[in-house]
N, C-alpha and C positions, 0 to 999 in steps of 0.2 A: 464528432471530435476525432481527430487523428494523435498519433503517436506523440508527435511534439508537442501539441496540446493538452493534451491528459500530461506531460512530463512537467510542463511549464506547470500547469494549475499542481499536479501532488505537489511537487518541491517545495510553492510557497504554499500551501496552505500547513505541509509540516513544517516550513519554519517560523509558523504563526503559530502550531501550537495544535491547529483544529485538524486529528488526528483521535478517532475512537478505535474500541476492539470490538469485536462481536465476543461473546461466551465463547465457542467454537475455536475462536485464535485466540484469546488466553488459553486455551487449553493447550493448543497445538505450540505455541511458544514454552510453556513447560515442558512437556514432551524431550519436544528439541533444545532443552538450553537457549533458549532464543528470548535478547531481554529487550525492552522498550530502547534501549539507545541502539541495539542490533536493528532493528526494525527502523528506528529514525535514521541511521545511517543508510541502509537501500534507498527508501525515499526520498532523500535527498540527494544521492550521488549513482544509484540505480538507473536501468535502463527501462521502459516500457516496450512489453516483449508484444501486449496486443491489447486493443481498446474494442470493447463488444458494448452494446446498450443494452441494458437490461428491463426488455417493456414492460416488467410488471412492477417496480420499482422506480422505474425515470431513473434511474442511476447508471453511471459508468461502470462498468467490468472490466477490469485491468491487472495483468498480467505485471508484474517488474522483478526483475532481476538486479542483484547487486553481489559484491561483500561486507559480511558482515563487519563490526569493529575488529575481529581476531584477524581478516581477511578471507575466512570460509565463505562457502557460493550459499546464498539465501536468497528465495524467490518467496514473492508475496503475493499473495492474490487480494487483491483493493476492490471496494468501490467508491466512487469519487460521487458525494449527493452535492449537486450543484446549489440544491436550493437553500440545505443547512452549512452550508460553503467547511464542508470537512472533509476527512478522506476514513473511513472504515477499513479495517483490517478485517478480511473474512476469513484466511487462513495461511499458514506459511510451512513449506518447504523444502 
């Protein structure tokens, strides 16, 4: 999967909804002030900065950048599971 690929697939699947957190980014989203509409906001209007596979998961590793709803820089680190057709938040930025 390339860049445009992994952007096309996150986009729609957050504006389908199928969009989880991991424990790790709930945490790191408190931390930072960072609320689920901050986070749907990157994914949907964000950049993907880099697409890696991840062999032990079968899952996509993705890098995206955006701003947030205030307009502040928030990068998200994703993986996209092809197979549960969602996008995971593993941590942000």
């Amino acid at each position: 999967m390339d860049r445009d690929q992994a952007k096309t697939l996150i986009r729609q699947l957050a504006n389908q909804g199928c969009v989880g957190f991991s424990g790790h980014c709930q945490d790191s989203m408190d931390e930072r002030n960072v609320n689920s509409d901050d986070f749907l906001q990157v994914l949907v209007w964000g950049e993907v900065l880099s697409v890696e596979k991840n062999n032990n998961t079968g899952h996509w590793k993705c890098e995206v950048n955006g701003k947030d709803v205030d307009g502040d820089d928030l990068t998200l680190q994703v993986a996209i599971d092809e197979v549960g057709q969602r996008v995971i938040c593993v941590t942000v930025y």
